[in-house]
C-alpha positions in Angstrom: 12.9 -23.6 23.8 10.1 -22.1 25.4 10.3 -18.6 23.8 10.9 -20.1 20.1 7.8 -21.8 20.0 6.0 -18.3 21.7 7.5 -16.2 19.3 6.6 -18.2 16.4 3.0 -18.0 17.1 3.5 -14.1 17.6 5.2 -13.8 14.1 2.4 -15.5 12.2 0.1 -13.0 13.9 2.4 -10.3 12.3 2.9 -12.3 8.8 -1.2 -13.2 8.7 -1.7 -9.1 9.3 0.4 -8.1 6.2 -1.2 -10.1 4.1 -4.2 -8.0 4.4 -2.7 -5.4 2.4 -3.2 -7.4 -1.0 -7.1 -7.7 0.0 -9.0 -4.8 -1.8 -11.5 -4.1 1.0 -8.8 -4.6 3.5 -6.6 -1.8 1.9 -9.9 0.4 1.6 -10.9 0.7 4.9 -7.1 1.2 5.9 -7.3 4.3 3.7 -10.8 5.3 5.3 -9.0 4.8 8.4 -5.8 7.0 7.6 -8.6 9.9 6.3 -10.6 9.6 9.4 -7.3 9.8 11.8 -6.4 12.8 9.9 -9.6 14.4 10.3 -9.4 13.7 13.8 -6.5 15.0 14.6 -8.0 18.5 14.0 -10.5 17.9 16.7 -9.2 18.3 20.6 -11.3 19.1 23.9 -8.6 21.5 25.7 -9.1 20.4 29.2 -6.3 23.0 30.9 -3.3 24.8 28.9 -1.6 21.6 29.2 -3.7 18.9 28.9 -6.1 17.9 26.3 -8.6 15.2 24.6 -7.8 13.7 21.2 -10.1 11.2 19.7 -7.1 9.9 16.8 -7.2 6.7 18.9 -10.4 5.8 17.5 -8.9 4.8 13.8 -5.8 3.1 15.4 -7.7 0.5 17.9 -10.2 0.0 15.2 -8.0 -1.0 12.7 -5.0 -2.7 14.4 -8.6 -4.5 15.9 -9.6 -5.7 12.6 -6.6 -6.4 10.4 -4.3 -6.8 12.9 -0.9 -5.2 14.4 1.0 -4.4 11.1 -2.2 -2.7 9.4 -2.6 -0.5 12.1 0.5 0.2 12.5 0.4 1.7 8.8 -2.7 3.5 9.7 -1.0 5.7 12.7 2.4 5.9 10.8 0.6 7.5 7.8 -2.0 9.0 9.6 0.9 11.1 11.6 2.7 12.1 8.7 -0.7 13.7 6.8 -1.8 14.9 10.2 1.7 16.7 10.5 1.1 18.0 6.4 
């Protein structure tokens, strides 16, 4: 019984973060976000021919930060796909 009551607050964390999608400003800084991971995804500091530093972090811990885990999961899903484009 433990784990019902544990994942029940986990869910509401999940069911609070997608209803920031129908908030305007919510939805507008998820876009700045996707435009700024894209952008970022250009940028790298090649450290050796294998490794390198990518900043496209940055959008995705700031926004699953402030709207939560299914927003920011959004932001790197689409953020990927127009990076890829």
């Amino acid at each position: 019984m433990f784990f019902k009551g544990f994942f029940k607050g986990e869910l509401d964390k999940f069911v609070s973060s997608a209803k920031e999608f129908s908030n305007l400003k919510s939805l507008t800084a998820a876009s700045m976000m996707v435009a700024l991971f894209v952008v970022l995804s250009l940028v790298n500091i090649p450290i050796s021919i294998v490794n390198e530093i990518r900043f496209t972090f940055i959008p995705l811990a700031v926004s699953g930060i402030l709207f939560g885990p299914v927003v920011g999961f959004a932001v790197g899903a689409l953020g990927d796909v127009l990076g890829f484009l």
